[in-house]
N, C-alpha and C positions, 0 to 999 in steps of 0.2 A: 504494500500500500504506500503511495506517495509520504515520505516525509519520515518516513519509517527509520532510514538508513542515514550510515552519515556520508554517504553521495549525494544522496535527493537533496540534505537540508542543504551541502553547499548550493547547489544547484537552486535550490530557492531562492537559498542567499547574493546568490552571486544574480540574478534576475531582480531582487528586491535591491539591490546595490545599482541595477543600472536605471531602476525607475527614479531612486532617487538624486541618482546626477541628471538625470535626463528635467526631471522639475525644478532640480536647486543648481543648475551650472550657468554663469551668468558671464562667464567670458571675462573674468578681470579677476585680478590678484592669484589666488588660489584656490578658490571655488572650494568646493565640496572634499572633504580628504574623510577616509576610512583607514583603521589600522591597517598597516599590510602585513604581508607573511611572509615572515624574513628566522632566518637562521632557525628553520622546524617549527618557529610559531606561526600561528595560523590567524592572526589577527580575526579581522572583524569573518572571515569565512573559517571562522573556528565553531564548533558544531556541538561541542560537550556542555552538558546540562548547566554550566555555569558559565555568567556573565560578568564582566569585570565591565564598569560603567562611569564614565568622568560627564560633565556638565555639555562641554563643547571641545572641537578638535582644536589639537595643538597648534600654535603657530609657525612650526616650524617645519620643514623636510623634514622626512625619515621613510626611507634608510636611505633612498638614493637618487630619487627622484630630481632632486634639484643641487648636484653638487657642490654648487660656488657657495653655498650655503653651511654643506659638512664641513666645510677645509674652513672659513672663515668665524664669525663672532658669536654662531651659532653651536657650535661646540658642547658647551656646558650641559644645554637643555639634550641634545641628542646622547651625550651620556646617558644623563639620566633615562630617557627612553629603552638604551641598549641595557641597562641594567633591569628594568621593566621585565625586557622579554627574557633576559638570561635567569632573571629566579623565576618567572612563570614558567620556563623549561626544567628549570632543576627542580620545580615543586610537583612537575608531572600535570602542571598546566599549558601545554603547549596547542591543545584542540580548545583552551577554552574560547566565548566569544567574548571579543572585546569591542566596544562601541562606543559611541557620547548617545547625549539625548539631544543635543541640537547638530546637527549634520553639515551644517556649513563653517564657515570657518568667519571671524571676527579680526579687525583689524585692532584690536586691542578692546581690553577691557568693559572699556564705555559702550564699544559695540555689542558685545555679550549682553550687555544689561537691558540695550535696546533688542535685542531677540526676543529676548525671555518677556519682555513688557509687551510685546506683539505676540498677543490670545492665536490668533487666526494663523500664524505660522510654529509658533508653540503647540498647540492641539497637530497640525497637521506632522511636525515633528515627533509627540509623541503617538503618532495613529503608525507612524512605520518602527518605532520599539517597540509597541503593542507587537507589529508583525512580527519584526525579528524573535521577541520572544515567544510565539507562536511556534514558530519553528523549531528551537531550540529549546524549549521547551524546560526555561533553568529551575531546576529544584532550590538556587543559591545565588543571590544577585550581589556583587561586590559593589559598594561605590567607591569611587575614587577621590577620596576630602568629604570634609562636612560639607561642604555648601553640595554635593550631590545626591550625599546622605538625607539632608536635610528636603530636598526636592525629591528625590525618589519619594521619600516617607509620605512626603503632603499628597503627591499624585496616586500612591498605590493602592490606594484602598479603592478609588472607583476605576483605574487603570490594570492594576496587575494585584487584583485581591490573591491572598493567601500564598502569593511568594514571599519568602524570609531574603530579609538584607541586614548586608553588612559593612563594617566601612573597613577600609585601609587609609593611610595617607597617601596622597598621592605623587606617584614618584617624583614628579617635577621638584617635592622639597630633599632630596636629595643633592641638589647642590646647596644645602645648607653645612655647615661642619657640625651640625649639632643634631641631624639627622642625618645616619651612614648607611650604606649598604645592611648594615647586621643589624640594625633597628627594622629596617624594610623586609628583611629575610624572615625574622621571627616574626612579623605580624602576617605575614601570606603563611609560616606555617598555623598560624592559628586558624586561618580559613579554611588550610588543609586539614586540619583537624575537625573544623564546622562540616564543611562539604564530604568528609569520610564516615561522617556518624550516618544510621541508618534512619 
């Protein structure tokens, strides 16, 4: 039966991935970006019952898309990225799905704030996670920071009733020195520990 296997759901996914450049690509800056899947991670066409979920996409390239970017000032934040997918691999999250809740991308801050205050594109963004997790069908939704934790929470109850969430930091604070890699490591093993319970 359709949807069954974890061929069909990429297959969905990767269809549900074109509908939504297809409505949000507008030809300027960097449009619409999805995790990709790079070194065994399987980004946003990652298919395993758990979802790891940030606010809105990064500002940055990753992993290779736009070079003059990796080599130059951009650096820091793509660490932290790479580090991202190196412990969701070593946690044996490598199939999980990773997404935002707003699918285009913001030219800083102030523009985030202005997405999210726009009902009419906020509802239509979250009617393709509704999809996504259709698909995917996650027993276990990670957010990425409070303020995603704190949105996922508000929208779930009449969007995504009776899924369990949970937060992590989110890697970007990773170039802090007072959040390291081994502070990041032990709280994805404590989701492995959430998401392995029966």
């Amino acid at each position: 039966m359709r949807g069954t296997t974890k061929d069909s759901k990429r297959e969905r996914l990767e269809e549900l991935r074109r509908e939504i450049i297809e409505e949000f690509f507008v030809k300027k800056w960097m449009d619409v970006w999805f995790y990709p899947e790079y070194d065994g991670v399987m980004g946003y066409l990652g298919t395993q019952d758990i979802a790891f979920v940030g606010l809105s996409p990064s500002y940055h390239a990753f992993p290779t898309k736009y070079p003059n970017l990796i080599e130059g000032a951009k650096t820091t934040a793509l660490k932290c990225i790479r580090i991202f997918y190196k412990v969701l691999k070593d946690m044996g999250f490598e199939n999980a799905h990773l997404t935002d809740v707003m699918k285009i991308r913001a030219e800083g801050k102030e523009q985030v704030e202005t997405y999210f205050q726009d009902q009419a594109l906020l509802n239509r963004n979250l009617e393709y996670l509704s999809r996504e997790f259709e698909i995917i069908q996650p027993r276990l939704v990670v957010a990425l920071g409070k303020r995603a934790l704190e949105f996922l929470q508000e929208v779930s109850p009449k969007r995504f009733p009776g899924i369990k969430i949970r937060k992590i930091t989110h890697y970007s604070y990773l170039r802090f020195r007072k959040y390291d890699e081994q502070r990041f490591r032990d709280e994805m093993k404590n989701v492995k520990k959430l998401y392995s319970r029966p």
